[in-house]
N, C-alpha and C positions, 0 to 999 in steps of 0.2 A: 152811585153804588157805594157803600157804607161798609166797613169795616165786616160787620156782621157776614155779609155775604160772602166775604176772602176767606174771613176763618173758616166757614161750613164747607165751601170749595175746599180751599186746601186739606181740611179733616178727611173728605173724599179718596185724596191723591196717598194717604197713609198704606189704604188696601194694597194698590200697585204694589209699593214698597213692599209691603211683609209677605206679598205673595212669588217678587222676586226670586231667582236663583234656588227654588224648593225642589229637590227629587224627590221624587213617588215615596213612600215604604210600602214595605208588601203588606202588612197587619196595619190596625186600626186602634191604640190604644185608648182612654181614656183616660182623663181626669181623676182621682180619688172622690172629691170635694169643691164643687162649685158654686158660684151665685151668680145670677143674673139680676139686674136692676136696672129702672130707665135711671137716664144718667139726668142730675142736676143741670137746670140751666145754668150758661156761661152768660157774663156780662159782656157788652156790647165789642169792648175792646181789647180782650183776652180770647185765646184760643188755647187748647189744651187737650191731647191727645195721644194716647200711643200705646205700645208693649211692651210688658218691660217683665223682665224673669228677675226673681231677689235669691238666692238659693234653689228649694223648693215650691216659689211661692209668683203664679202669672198674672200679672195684674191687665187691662184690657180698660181703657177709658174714652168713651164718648165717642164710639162706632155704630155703626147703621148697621140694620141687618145683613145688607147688600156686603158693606166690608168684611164683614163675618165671617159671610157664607166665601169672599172672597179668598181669605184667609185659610179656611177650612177646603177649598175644591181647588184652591191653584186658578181663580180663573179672575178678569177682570171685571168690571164694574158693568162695561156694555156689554157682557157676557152672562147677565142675567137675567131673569124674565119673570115679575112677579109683579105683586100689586106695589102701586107708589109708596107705602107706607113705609116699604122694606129701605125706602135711600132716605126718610127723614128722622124716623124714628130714633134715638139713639140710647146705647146701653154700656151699662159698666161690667166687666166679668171679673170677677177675682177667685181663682182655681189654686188648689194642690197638685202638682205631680207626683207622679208615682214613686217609688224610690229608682236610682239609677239608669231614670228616664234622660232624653234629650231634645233641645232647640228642634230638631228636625224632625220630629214627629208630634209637636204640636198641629199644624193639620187635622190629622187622622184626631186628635183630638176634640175639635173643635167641630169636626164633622157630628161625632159622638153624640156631646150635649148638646148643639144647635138644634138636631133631628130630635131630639130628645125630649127638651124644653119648649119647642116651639111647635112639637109635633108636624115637621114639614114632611110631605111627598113632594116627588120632582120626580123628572124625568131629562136627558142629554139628547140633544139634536143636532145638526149640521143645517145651517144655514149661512149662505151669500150676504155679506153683509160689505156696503159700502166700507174703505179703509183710506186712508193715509199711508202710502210705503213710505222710510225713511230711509233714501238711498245716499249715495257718493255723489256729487254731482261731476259733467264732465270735466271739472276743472280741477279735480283733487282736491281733497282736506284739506279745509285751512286751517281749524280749530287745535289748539294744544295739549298733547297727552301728557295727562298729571305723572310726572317719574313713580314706579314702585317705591313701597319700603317695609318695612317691617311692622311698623306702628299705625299703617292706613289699611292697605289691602283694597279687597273689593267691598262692596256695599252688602249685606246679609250674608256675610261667609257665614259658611258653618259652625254652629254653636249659640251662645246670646243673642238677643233677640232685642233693639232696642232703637225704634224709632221716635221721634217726636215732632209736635208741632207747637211754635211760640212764635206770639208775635205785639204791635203795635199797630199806630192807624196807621203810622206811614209805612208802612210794608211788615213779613212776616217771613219768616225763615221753616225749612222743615229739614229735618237734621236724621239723616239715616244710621250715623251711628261709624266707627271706623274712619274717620273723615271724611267721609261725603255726603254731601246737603247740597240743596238749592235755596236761592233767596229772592224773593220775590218783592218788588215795589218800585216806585218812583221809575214807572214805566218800563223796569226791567225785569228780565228772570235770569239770575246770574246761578251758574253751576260748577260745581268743585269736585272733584276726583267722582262722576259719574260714568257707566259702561252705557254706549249708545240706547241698549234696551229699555234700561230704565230712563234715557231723556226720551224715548218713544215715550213710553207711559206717563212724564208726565207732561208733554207736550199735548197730550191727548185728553188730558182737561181740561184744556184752552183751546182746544180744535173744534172741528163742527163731528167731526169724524174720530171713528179711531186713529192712533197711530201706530203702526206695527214697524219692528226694525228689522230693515233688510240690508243692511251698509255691509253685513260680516265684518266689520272691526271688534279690534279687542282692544280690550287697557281700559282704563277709566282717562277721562276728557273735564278739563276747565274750559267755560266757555260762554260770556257772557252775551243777551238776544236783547235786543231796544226795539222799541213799540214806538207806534203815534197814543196820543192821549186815548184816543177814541177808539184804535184797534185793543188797546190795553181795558179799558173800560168793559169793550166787550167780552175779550176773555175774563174777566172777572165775575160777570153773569152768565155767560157758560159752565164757566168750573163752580159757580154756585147752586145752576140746575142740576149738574151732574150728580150735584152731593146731595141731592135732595130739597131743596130751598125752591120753594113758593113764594115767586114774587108777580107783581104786577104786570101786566101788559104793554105798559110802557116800559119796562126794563126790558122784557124783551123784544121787544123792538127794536129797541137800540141796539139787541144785540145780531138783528137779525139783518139791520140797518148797515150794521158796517161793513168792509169789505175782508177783514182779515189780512191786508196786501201786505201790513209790517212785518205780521208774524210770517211768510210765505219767504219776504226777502231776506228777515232777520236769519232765518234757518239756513238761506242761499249764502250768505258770508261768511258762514260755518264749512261754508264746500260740502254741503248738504243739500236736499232737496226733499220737498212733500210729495210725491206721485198719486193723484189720485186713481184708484184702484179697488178691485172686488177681491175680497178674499173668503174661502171658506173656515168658518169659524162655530167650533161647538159652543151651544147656548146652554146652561142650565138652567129649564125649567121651572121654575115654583107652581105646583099644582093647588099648593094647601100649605097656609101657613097661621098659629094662631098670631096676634099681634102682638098679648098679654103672656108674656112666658112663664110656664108653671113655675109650682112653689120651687124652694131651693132647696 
């Protein structure tokens, strides 16, 4: 499994992130001024990705439609339902906000020119979908809560908007902004000032399944998980299907091959546990979407 496949995985796990911690607004604003473009390939061992607000001015680089529309509905990745195209394809947005607009209604923004641009229909459903709980186990937490402060916070508070992805072949970090990131490689995935929900999500790139958080804890948690070579190997060909990557049949095999048992117990020394479990879970639709987004 090759570098290439970690960056594309981990590009994936960005959606989570910015869809984090978002309340509704009631109105739907827009954009001024947008562009949509497929985004430039990356060389083999570079990754690069994110949001980033400069003043007035959202820049959006090297997301799938899937993340997008993630972005734009509040919803997650396995929460969408559309042709394959939508998780590999990727694009660059660079937008104007309005005057005396805010971080928290980019969504309703994003909804706007997606539908717009790409002319999508869709439709919302309820459907039973296999999950992962991520509960306490009966042994109580054993993993450590990062102290508050002033200068950290939680992970997408309210206001700028500013996550990222960089990395190497030996491993690759993803960086939510306000001090907390996760960092991934050399058989581990190590986490720093995260709220359980978000290590659901991104534990759930690596999973076979979703993972939804049911622990009820608060605070943000350091906490680092160790793999065998082969369980890790696998999550890296999972979280590179997720994101859309097209690979051989022998890759997945391998991943289909392993048992997952690291990740399972990794989780358990945290005083955590996986539950397998059925949750109802609203799907957003793609009924119609073009692939080629109109002019700008």
């Amino acid at each position: 499994m090759n570098f290439t496949g970690i960056r594309r995985g981990l590009l994936g796990v960005l959606a989570a992130a910015l869809v984090y911690g978002q309340a509704p607004a009631p109105a739907r604003p827009e954009f001024e001024v947008a562009s949509i473009k497929p985004s430039a390939p990356l060389a083999a061992n570079q990754a690069r990705a994110g949001l980033r607000i400069d003043g007035a001015q959202v820049s959006c680089t090297a997301f799938s439609l899937n993340d997008l529309l993630g972005i734009a509905y509040r919803v997650r990745n396995y929460q969408i339902s559309g042709p394959e195209w939508m998780a590999s394809e990727r694009f660059d947005i660079n937008a104007k906000l309005p005057a005396a607009s805010a971080a928290k209604e980019l969504p309703e923004m994003f909804q706007a020119l997606l539908e717009e641009r790409f002319q999508m229909k869709m439709h919302r459903e309820k459907r039973d979908l296999p999950v992962y709980g991520l509960v306490v186990g009966k042994g109580g937490l054993q993993m450590q809560q990062a102290p508050p402060d002033a200068a950290t916070g939680a992970p997408n508070a309210t206001g700028g908007v500013n996550v990222a992805v960089a990395g190497q072949s030996g491993g690759a970090t993803v960086n939510y902004g306000n001090g907390a990131y996760f960092r991934l490689g050399s058989n581990q995935l190590v986490g720093h000032k995260l709220p359980p929900a978000l290590m659901a999500d991104v534990l759930a790139r690596f999973a076979d399944r979703p993972v939804i958080d049911m622990t009820e804890l608060k605070g943000n948690y350091d906490f680092t998980l160790e793999f065998t070579p082969e369980d890790f190997r696998a999550m890296m060909i999972r979280s590179a299907v997720a994101a859309g990557v097209t690979l051989p049949p022998q890759a997945l095999q391998l991943a289909e091959a392993a048992s997952l048992d690291s990740l399972f117990s990794a989780v358990e020394k945290l005083g955590l546990k996986l539950e397998a479990r059925k949750a109802p879970m609203e799907v957003l639709v793609i009924d119609h979407a073009e692939k080629t987004p109109t002019d700008n």
